[in-house]
C-alpha positions as CSV (number, residue, x, y, z in Angstrom):
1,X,-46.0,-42.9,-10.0
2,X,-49.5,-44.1,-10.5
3,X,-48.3,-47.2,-11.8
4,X,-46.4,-48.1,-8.7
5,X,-48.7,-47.3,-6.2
6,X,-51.5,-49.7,-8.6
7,X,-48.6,-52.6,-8.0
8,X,-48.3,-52.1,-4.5
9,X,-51.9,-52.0,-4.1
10,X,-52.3,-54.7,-6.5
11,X,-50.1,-56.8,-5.0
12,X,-47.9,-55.8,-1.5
13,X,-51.4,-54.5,0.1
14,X,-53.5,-57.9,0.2
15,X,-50.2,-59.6,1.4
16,X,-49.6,-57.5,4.4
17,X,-52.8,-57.6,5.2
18,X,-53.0,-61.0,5.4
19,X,-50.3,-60.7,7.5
20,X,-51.5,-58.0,10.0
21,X,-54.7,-60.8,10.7
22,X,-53.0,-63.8,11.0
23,X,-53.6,-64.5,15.1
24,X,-50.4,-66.1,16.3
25,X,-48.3,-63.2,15.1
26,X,-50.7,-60.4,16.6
27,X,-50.1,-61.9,19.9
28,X,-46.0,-62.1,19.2
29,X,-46.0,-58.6,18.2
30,X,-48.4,-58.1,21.5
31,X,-46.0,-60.2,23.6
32,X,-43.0,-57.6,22.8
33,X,-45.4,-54.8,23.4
34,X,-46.4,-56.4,27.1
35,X,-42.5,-56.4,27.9
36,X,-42.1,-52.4,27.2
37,X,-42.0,-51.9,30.9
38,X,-39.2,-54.6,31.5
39,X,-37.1,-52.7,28.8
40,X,-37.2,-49.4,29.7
41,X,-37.1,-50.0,33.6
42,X,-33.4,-51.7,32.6
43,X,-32.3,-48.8,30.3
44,X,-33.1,-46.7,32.7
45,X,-31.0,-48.4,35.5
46,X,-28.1,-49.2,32.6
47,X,-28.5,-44.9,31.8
48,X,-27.6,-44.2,36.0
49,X,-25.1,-46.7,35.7
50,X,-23.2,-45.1,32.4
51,X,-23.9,-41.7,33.7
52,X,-21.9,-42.1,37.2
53,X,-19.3,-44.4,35.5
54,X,-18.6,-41.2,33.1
55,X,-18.8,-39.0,35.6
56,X,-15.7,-41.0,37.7
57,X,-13.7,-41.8,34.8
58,X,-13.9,-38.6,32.4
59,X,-14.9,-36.0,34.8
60,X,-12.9,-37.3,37.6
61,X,-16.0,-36.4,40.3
62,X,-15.0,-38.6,42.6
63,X,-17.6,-37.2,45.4
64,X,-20.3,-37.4,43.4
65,X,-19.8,-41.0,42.2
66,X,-19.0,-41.7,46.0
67,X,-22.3,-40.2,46.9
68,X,-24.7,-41.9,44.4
69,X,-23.1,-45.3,45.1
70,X,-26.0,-46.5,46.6
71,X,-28.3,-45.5,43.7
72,X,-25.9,-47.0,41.4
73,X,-26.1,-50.7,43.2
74,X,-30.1,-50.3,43.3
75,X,-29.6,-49.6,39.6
76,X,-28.1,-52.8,39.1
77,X,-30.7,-54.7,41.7
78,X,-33.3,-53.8,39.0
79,X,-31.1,-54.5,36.0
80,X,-30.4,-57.9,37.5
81,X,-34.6,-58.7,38.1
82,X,-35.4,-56.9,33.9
83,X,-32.8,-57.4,31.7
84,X,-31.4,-60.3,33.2
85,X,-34.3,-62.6,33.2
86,X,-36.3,-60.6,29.8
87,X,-36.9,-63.7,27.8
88,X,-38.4,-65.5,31.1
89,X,-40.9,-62.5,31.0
90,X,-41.4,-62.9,27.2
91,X,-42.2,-66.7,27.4
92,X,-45.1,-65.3,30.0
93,X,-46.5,-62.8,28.1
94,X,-46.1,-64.4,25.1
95,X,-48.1,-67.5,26.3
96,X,-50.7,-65.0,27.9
97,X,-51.1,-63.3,24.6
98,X,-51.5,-66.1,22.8
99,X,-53.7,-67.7,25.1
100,X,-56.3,-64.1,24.7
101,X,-56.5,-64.4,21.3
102,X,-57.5,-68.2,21.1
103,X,-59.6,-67.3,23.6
104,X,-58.5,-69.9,26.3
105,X,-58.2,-69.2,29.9
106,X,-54.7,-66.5,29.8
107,X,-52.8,-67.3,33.2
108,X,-52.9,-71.5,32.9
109,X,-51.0,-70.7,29.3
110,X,-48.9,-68.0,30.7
111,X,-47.4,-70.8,33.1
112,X,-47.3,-73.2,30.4
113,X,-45.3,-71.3,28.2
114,X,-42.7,-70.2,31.0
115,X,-42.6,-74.1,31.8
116,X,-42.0,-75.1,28.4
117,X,-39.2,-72.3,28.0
118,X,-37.5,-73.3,31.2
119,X,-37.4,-77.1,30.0
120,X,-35.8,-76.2,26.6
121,X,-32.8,-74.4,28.4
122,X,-29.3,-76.0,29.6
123,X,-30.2,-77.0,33.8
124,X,-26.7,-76.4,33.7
125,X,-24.1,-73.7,34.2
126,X,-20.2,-73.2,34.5
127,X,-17.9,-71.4,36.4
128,X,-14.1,-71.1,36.6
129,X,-12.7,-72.0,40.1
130,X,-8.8,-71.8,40.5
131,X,-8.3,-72.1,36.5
132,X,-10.4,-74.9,36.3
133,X,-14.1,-75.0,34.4
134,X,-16.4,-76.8,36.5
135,X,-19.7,-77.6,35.2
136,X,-22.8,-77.3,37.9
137,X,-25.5,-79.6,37.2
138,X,-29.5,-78.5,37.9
139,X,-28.9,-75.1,38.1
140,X,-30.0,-72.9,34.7
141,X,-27.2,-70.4,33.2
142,X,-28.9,-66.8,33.6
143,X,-27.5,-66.1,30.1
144,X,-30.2,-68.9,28.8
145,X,-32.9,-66.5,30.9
146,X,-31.8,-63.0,29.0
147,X,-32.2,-62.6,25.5
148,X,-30.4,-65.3,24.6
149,X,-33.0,-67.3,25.4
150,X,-35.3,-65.5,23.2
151,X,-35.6,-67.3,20.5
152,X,-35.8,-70.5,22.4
153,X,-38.7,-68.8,24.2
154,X,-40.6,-68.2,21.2
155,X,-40.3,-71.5,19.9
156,X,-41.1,-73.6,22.7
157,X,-43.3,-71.5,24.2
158,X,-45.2,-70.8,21.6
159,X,-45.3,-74.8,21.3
160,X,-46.4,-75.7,25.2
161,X,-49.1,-72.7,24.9
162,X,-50.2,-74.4,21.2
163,X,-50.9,-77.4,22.5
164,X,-52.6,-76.4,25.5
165,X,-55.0,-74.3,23.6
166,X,-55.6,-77.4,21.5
167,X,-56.3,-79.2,24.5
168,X,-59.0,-76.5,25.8
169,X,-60.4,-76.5,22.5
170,X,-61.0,-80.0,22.1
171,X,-62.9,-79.8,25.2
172,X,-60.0,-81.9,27.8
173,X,-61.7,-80.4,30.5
174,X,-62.3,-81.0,34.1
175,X,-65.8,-80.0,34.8
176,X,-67.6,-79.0,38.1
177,X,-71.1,-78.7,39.3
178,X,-70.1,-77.3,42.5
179,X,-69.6,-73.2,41.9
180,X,-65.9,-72.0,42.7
181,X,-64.1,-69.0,42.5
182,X,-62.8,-68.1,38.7
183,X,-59.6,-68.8,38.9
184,X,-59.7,-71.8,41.1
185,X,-62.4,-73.3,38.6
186,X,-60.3,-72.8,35.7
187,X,-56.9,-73.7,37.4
188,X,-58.5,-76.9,37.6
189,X,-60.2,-76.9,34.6
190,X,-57.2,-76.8,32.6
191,X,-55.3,-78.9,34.3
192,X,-55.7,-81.9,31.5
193,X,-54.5,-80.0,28.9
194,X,-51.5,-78.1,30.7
195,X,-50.3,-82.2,31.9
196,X,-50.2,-83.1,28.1
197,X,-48.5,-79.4,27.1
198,X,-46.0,-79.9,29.5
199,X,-45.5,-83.2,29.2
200,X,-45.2,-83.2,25.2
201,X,-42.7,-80.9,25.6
202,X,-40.8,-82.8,28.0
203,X,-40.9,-85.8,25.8
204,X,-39.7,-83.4,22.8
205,X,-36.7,-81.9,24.7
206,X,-35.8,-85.6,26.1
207,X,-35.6,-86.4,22.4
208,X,-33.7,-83.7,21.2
209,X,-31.3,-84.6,24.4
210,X,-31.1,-88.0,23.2
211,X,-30.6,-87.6,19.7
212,X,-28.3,-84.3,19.6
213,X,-26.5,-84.7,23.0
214,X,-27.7,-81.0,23.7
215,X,-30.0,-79.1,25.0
216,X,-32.6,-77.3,22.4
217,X,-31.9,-73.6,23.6
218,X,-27.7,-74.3,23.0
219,X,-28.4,-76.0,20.1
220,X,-30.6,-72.9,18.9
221,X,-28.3,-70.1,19.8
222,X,-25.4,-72.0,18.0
223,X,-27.3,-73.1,14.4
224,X,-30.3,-70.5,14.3
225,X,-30.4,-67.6,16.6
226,X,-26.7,-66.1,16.0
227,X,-26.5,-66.7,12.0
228,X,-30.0,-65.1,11.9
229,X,-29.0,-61.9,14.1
230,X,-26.0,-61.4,12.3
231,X,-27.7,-61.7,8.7
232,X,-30.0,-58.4,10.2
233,X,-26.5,-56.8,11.2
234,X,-26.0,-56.3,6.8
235,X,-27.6,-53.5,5.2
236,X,-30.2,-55.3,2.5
237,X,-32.3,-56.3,5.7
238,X,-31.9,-53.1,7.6
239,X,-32.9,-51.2,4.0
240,X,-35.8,-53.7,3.1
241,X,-37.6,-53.6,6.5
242,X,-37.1,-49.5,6.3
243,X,-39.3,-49.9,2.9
244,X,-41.9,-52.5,3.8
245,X,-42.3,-50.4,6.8
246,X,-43.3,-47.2,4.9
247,X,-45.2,-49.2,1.8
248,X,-47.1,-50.6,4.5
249,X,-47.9,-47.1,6.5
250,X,-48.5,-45.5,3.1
251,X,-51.9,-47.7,2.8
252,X,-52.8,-47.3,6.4
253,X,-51.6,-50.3,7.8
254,X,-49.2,-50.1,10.9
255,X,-45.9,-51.1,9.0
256,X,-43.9,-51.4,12.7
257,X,-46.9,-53.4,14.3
258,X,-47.3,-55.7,10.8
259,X,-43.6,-56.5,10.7
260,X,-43.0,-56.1,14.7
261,X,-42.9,-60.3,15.5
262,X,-39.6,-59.7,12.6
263,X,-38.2,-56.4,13.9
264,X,-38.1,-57.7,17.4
265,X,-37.1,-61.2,16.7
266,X,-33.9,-60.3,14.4
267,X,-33.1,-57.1,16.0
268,X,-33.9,-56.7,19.6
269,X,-31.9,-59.6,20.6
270,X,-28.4,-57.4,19.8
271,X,-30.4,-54.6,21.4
272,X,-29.7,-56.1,24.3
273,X,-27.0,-57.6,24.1
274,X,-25.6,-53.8,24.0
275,X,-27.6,-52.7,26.9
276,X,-25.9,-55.5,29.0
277,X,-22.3,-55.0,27.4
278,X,-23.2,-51.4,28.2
279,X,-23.9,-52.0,32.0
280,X,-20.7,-54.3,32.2
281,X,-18.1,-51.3,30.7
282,X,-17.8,-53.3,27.7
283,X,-17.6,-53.0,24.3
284,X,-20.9,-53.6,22.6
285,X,-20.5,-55.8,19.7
286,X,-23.5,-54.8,17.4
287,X,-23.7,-52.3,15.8
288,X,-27.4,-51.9,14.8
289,X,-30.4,-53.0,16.6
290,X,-34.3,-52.1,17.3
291,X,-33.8,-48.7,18.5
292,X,-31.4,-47.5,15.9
293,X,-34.7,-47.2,13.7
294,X,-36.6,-45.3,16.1
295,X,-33.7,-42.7,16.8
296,X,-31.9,-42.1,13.7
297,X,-35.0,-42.6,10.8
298,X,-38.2,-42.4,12.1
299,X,-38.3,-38.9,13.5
300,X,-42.0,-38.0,14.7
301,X,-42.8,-41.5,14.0
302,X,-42.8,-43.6,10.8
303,X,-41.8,-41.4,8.0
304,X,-40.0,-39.2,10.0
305,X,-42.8,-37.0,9.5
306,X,-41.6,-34.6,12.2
307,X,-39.8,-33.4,9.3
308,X,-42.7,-33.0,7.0
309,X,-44.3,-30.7,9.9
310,X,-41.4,-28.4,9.9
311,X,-41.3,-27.9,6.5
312,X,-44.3,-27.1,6.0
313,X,-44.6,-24.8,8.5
314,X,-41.6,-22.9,7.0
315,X,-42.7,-23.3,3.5
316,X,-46.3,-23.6,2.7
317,X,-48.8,-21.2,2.1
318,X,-51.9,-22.5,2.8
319,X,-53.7,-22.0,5.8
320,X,-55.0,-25.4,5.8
321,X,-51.7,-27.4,5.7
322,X,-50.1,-25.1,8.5
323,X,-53.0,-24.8,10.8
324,X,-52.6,-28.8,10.5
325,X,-49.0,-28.6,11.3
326,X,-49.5,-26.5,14.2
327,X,-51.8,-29.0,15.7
328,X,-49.3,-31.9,15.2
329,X,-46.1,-30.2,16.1
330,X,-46.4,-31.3,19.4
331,X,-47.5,-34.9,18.8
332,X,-44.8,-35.3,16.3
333,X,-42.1,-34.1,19.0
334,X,-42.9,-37.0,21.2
335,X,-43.0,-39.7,18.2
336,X,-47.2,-39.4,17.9
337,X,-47.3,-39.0,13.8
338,X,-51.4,-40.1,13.7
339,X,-52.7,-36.6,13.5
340,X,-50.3,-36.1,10.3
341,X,-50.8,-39.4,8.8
342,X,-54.3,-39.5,8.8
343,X,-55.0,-35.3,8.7
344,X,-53.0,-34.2,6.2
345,X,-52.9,-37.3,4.8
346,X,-50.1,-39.4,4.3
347,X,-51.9,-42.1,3.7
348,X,-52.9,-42.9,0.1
349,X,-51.6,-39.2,-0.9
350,X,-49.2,-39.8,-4.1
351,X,-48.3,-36.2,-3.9
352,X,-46.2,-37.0,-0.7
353,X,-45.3,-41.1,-1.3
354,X,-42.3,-40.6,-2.9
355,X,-40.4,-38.4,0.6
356,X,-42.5,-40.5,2.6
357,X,-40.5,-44.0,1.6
358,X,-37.5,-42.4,0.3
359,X,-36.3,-39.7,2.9
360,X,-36.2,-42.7,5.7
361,X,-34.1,-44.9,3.2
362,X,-31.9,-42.3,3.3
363,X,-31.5,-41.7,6.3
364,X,-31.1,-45.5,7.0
365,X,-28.4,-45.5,4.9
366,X,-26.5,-42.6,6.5
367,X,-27.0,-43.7,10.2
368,X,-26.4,-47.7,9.0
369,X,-22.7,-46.8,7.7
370,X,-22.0,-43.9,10.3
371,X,-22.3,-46.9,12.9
372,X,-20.8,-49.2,11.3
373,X,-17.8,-46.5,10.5
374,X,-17.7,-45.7,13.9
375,X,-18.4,-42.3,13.5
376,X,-21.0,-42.4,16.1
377,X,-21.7,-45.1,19.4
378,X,-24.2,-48.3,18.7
379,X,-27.5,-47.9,20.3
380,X,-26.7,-49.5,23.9
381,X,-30.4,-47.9,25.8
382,X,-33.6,-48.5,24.9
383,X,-35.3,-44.9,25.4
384,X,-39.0,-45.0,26.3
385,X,-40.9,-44.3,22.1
386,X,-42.0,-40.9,23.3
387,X,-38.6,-39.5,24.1
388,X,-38.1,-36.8,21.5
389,X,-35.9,-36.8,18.4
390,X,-31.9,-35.7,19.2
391,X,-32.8,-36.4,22.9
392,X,-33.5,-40.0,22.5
393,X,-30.3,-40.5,20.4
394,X,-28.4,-38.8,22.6
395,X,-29.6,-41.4,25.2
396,X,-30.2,-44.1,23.1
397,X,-26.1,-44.5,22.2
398,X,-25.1,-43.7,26.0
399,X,-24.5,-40.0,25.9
400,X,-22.7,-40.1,22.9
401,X,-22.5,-36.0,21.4
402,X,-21.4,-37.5,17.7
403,X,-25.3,-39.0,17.6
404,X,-27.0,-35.7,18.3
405,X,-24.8,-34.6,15.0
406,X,-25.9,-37.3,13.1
407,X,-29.6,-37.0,13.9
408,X,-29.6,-33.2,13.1
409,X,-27.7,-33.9,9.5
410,X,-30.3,-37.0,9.0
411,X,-33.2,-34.5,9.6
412,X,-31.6,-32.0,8.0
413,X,-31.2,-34.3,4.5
414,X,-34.8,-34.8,5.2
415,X,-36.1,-31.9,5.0
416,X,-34.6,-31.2,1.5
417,X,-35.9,-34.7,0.5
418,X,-39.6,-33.3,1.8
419,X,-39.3,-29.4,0.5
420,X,-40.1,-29.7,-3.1
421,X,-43.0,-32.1,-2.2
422,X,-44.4,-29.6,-0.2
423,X,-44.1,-26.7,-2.6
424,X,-45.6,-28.7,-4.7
425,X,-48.2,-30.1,-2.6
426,X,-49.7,-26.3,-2.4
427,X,-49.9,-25.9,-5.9
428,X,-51.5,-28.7,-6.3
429,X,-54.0,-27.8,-3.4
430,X,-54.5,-24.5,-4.8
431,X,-55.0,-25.6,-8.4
432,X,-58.2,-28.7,-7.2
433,X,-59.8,-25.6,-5.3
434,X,-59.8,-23.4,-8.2
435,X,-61.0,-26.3,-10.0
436,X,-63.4,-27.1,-7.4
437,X,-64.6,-23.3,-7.7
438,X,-64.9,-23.3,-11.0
439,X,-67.2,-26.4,-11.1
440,X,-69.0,-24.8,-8.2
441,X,-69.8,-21.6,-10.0
């Protein structure tokens, strides 16, 4: 064991580090982060929706779904202005995020981005009138503005805001003597290096045009974006990122925040995807996306240390470990697993590295083929990260009763994973403070 955990220091450590500092994928991990509110607001709208439509259809409460008919089309009012236009939000934030850590004025780069995303996306749209497909010229398909545009957001931009940072760097300014309010002076001030952002990517999307006969976000979604979310529908990716996630936590680096511009980009696209095939009354076609993690593995937070806490409040001895526990129980309910990882600790502790990477894998690979058997719904909400274990799955795979089962055996096959480490993680205790003693006296 001390051999493995010298090669991962030796050499997965310096890597993800290197990783966790590199600017540009900071602000895309930042950029997801900054869109939390646009998720969860649309869950929660999709959640009303499911809940009434179940309520008509199963329970046959045709009063009820009569009377919250009203909060059912304001429900899909703000699923229309969240979900429906997410990766028009992204290209903002992702451009304002970039543009703080460059340090280059945040709301000129913002617009660039959104700019640059809205010129790499079909101006075009069809629609079937009588039978017939007519195509509508210079007016964007909505599709391009959900998550099916993501990708092309992050590419292009992440391009416009590149080369408008360049441009503020290399000092294409306009300058003032007069004194003006901030954000007219640098409204102006940037206004050389947001012409030659937007206008390179004009000339690169005119290109592509030429050259391809399509547009760069079709073209994308087609070559890229669809082989490249269906590659993290297999079980190697879902199973790798599970274990780079934990390596990484195990040395004190935030594995989800490291890895997040990877776990959002393969994953939260078919995320949702199923929250919008959820609000339509249709089938969801994916079965595993961003939340599945958060819901069926990470219980408590990465590790599923939640777990850990239990046991060790049923099992251990020492005072120590379960006056610990007892202090966070409650922020391991609501996904908060700090107090553990860095109190008990996790972190750097061989005694607990082997249940802390395997007992997630596990449980990966239990809640990976239940889905894809069928044995329990595809996550289809996004439920807010402090929503408690069980709760949030239930949730999570629209009020399906078969996931609160398959969260409780998961936890369950956890905490045998976790219970011998913890027996012996008090012996061990007890035999450094006799040792400790003994030195002492």
């Amino acid at each position: 064991m001390e051999g493995f955990v010298r090669w991962l220091r030796r050499y997965v450590l310096p890597w993800a580090g290197q990783i966790g500092r590199i600017g540009w994928l900071t602000a895309l991990r930042d950029a997801f982060v900054s869109t939390l509110p646009i998720n969860i607001a649309g869950s929660i709208a999709v959640l009303i929706v499911s809940l009434v439509r179940a309520a008509g259809t199963q329970l046959h409460w045709t009063a009820f779904v009569f009377a919250m008919s009203p909060l059912v089309g304001i429900a899909n009012i703000v699923w229309q202005g969240t979900f429906k236009l997410f990766a028009l939000f992204f290209a903002f934030a992702w451009g304002y995020q970039l543009a703080k850590t460059y340090e280059v004025p945040a709301l000129p780069a913002a617009t660039v981005a959104v700019a640059s995303f809205a010129m790499s996306i079909a101006n075009l749209t069809k629609i079937k009138v009588g039978g017939q497909l007519i195509t509508i010229k210079h007016a964007f398909n909505i599709n391009q503005l959900s998550t099916t545009g993501l990708f092309t957001a992050i590419l292009f931009g992440g391009l416009g805001t590149l080369i408008f940072i360049l441009a503020w760097k290399g000092k294409l300014q306009i300058h003032f003597r007069s004194q003006l309010p901030r954000a007219e002076y640098y409204a102006f001030a940037s206004l050389p290096g947001a012409l030659i952002a937007i206008g390179s990517v004009g000339v690169v999307n005119y290109l592509f045009q030429i050259i391809t006969g399509d547009y760069f976000g079709d073209w994308l979604l087609k070559s890229i974006q669809a082989p490249l979310v269906k590659l993290g529908q297999g079980f190697g990716p879902v199973l790798l990122i599970t274990f780079l996630v934990q390596v990484l936590w195990f040395f004190g680096l935030n594995g989800g925040s490291v890895l997040a511009p990877v776990i959002e980009s393969i994953w939260l696209t078919p995320e949702n995807i199923n929250v919008m095939a959820a609000k339509n009354g249709q089938a969801v076609p994916y079965a595993w996306t961003r939340n599945s993690f958060d819901v069926f593995v990470w219980f408590g937070g990465a590790g599923g240390t939640l777990v850990l806490v239990i046991a060790i409040l049923c099992l251990s001895k020492r005072t120590d470990f379960r006056s610990l526990a007892k202090i966070a129980l409650a922020p391991s309910v609501f996904n908060i697993n700090e107090p553990v990882m860095f109190g008990l600790p996790i972190i750097l502790n061989t005694a607990y590295v082997i249940p802390f990477i395997f007992a997630p894998l596990v449980n990966v690979t239990i809640a990976y083929w239940a889905t894809q058997l069928g044995w329990v719904n595809p996550v289809q909400i996004v439920v807010p990260a402090v929503m408690p274990p069980i709760l949030n799955s239930f949730l999570a795979t629209n009020y399906d009763w078969r996931a609160i089962v398959l969260t409780i055996v998961n936890m369950a096959v956890a905490f045998v994973i976790w219970l011998p480490f913890v027996i012996a993680a008090d012996k061990l205790a007890d035999q450094e403070q006799t040792d400790a003693d003994g030195l002492h006296f």
